[in-house]
N, C-alpha and C positions, 0 to 999 in steps of 0.2 A: 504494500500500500504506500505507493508514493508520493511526502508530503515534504519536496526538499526545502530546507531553509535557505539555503544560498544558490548561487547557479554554480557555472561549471568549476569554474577556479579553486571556489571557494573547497567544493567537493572534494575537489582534486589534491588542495592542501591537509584535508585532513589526513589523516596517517590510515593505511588502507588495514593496518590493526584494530587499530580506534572502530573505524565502521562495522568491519565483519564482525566484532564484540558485540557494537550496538545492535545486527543482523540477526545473530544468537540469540540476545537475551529478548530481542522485542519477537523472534519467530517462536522463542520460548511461551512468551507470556501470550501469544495469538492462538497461539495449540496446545498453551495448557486448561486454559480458558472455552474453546473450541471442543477438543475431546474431551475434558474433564465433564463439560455440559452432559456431553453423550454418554457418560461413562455415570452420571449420580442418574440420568435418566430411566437409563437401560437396568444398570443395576440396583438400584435404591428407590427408583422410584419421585424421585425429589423433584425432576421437573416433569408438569404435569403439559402435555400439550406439546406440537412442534415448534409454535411460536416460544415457549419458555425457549427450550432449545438455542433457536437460531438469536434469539436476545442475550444471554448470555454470550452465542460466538459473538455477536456484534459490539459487547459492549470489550471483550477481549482486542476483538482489533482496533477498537478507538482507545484501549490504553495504552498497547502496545505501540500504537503510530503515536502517543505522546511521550512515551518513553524512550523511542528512537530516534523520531524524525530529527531532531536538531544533530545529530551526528551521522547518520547514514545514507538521512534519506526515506528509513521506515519501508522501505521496498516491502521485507519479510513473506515475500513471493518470485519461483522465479520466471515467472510467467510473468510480473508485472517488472521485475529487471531484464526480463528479455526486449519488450515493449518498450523502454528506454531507452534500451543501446541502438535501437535501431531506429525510435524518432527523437528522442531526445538526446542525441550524441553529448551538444553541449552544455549539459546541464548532469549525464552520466555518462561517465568513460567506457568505452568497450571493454578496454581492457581490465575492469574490476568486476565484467561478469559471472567468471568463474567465480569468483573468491567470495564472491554474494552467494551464489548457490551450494557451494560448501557451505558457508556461516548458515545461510536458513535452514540446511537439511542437519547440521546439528546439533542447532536449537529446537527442530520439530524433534529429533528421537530424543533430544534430553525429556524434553515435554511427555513424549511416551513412557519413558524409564520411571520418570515421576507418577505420573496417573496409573501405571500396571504398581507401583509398589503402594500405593494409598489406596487403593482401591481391590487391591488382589483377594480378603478376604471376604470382597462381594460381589468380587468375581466368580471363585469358589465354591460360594453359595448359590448366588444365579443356577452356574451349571451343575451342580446337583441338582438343584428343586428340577430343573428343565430335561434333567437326563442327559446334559450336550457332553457329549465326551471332544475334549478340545483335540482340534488339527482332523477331527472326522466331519461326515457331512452332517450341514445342521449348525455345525462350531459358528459359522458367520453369524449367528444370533449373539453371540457374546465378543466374536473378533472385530463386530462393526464399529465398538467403540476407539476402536484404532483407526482400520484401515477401513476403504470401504468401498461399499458392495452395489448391484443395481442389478433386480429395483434391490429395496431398503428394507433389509431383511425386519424390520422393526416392526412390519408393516405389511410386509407380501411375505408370500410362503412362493420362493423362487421354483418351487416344483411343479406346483399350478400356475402362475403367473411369470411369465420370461419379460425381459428388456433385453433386444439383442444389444450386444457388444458398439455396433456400429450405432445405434438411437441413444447409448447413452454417450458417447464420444460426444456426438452434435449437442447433448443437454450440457454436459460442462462444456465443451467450446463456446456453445450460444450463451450462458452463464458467466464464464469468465469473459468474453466479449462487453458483455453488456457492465460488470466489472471496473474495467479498464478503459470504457467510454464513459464512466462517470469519473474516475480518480484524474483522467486527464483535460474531465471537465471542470473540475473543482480545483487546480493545481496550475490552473494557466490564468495569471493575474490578471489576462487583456481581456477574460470572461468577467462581465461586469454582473452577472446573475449567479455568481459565488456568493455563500455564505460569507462572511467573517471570520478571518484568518485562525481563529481560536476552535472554530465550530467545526472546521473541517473534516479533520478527524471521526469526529461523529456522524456525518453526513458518508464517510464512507463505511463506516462501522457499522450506519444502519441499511446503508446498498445490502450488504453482506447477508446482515437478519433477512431483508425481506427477501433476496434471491433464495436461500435456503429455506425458508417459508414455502416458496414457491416448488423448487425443485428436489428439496429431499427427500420426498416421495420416490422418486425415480433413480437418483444416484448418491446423496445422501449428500448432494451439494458441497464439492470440494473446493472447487476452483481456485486449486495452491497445491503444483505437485509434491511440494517439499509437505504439507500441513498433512498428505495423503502416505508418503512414502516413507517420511522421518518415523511415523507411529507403527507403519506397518513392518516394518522391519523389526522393532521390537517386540511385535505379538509373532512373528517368526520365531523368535530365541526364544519367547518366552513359551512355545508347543504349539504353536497355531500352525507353521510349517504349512504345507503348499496350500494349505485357507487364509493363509495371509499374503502369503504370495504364490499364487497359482501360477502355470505356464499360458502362455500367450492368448490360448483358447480362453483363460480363466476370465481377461479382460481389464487386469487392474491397470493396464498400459493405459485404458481412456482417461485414468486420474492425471497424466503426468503428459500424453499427448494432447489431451482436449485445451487446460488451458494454455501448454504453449502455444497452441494453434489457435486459438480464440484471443487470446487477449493481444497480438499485436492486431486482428484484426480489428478490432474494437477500438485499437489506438488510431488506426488507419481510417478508421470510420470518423472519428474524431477530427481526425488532421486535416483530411478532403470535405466533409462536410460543414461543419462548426468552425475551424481554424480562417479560412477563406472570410471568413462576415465577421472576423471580432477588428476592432482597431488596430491598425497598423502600429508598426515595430519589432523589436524583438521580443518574441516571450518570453515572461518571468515568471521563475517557478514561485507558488505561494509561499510564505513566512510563516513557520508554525506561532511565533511571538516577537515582535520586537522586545531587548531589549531597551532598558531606561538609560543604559549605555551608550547603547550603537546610536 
């Protein structure tokens, strides 16, 4: 979610440590926030509805985009630093794409490591009372809180009801699309129909609620391959094994190809459509706050 406070230079001066930390800890607090939701749901019971759900992710990634953005950038997707490097060159370096996408995928499995130990003794429970014997078929009732599935096993009994492989690809591409046409609507200063530089954050955080409102039904609404890939790999180790990561037929590729695929196009929708009618100059990335300094 990118909410940069300076443009290129400024970016450029920070120390590419400094970012990938602030990448980590704000992709940590977006997926611990995120799964954790799914994880007191599933197993506790504690949120009651999908909207509880997708409110808690959203209020996750407007803390996280306040925790980060003044150092990174707050990308903490790398679908939405893909989308960058490719319109936004002078304002994100290409070359600090990699090292964003490492920092976010080890900030989402720390987030996993956390949630599988806080929650493992109702995990446990779950799959007794349920009968799920974990890493067999059936387990994605309890491995969604990680990784995830389509349709949403929360919801469909994937035996009687299919989502091919290819319908859910287009759900998170169209998803992260739409995404990434709002955060590079909110983040271009010469849009004079921005909220206030403060509010920002929130205004992407609740994109976020309402798309997974909308679509977690159907894929369980990712649109963050690190937020998809960082958790599932820990329900890997932790015996979920090929129901955490299945092979190619299984389909978790659509977590990590839909929104690289989606959200430059969403940028691209942005750029050609929106970008041509705002006032001339050069764009300015928003300001997450002045300060009483600068």
């Amino acid at each position: 979610m990118s909410l940069l406070r300076h443009g290129a230079s400024n970016l450029e001066s920070t120390p590419l440590l400094s970012a990938c930390l602030a990448e980590i800890l704000g992709t940590f607090i977006l997926v611990l926030f995120g799964i954790g939701s799914v994880a007191a749901a599933v197993f506790t019971g504690a949120q009651v509805g999908l909207w509880q759900v997708a409110a808690v992710w959203g209020f996750g990634v407007t803390l996280a985009i306040y925790v980060s953005g003044a150092v990174s950038g707050a990308h903490l997707n790398p679908a939405v630093s893909l989308s960058f490097a490719i319109f936004r060159r002078d304002q994100f370096p290409l070359n600090r794409l990699f090292a964003y996408w490492a920092a976010q995928l080890i900030g989402a499995v720390i987030a996993g490591v956390v949630v599988l130990i806080l929650f493992n003794p109702f995990i446990d429970r779950f799959e007794t009372e349920n009968d799920i014997v974990r890493g067999e078929a059936g387990s994605q009732r309890s491995a969604m809180a990680f990784g995830e599935y389509f349709p949403n096993p929360g919801m469909f009994d994937s035996a009687i009801f299919s989502v091919s492989p290819l319908h859910a690809f287009a759900v998170e591409a169209f998803g992260t699309a739409i995404l990434a046409f709002v955060i590079f609507a909110l983040t271009e200063r010469r849009n004079a129909g921005i909220p206030t530089n403060g509010m920002v954050p929130f205004f992407i955080g609740f994109t976020v609620a309402a798309l997974i409102s909308l679509f977690a039904p159907i894929t369980q609404g990712g649109w963050n391959p690190a937020r998809d890939f960082g958790p599932r790999i820990v329900s890997w180790l932790a015996g979920w094994g090929d129901i955490a990561i299945p092979g190619p037929e299984g389909g978790f590729w659509v977590y990590i190809l839909g929104p690289l695929v989606g959200a430059p196009l969403g940028a691209l929708m942005f750029k050609l459509v929106i970008e041509p009618g705002l006032p001339g100059g050069k764009p300015e990335p928003v300001q997450i706050a002045r300060s009483k300094y600068e």
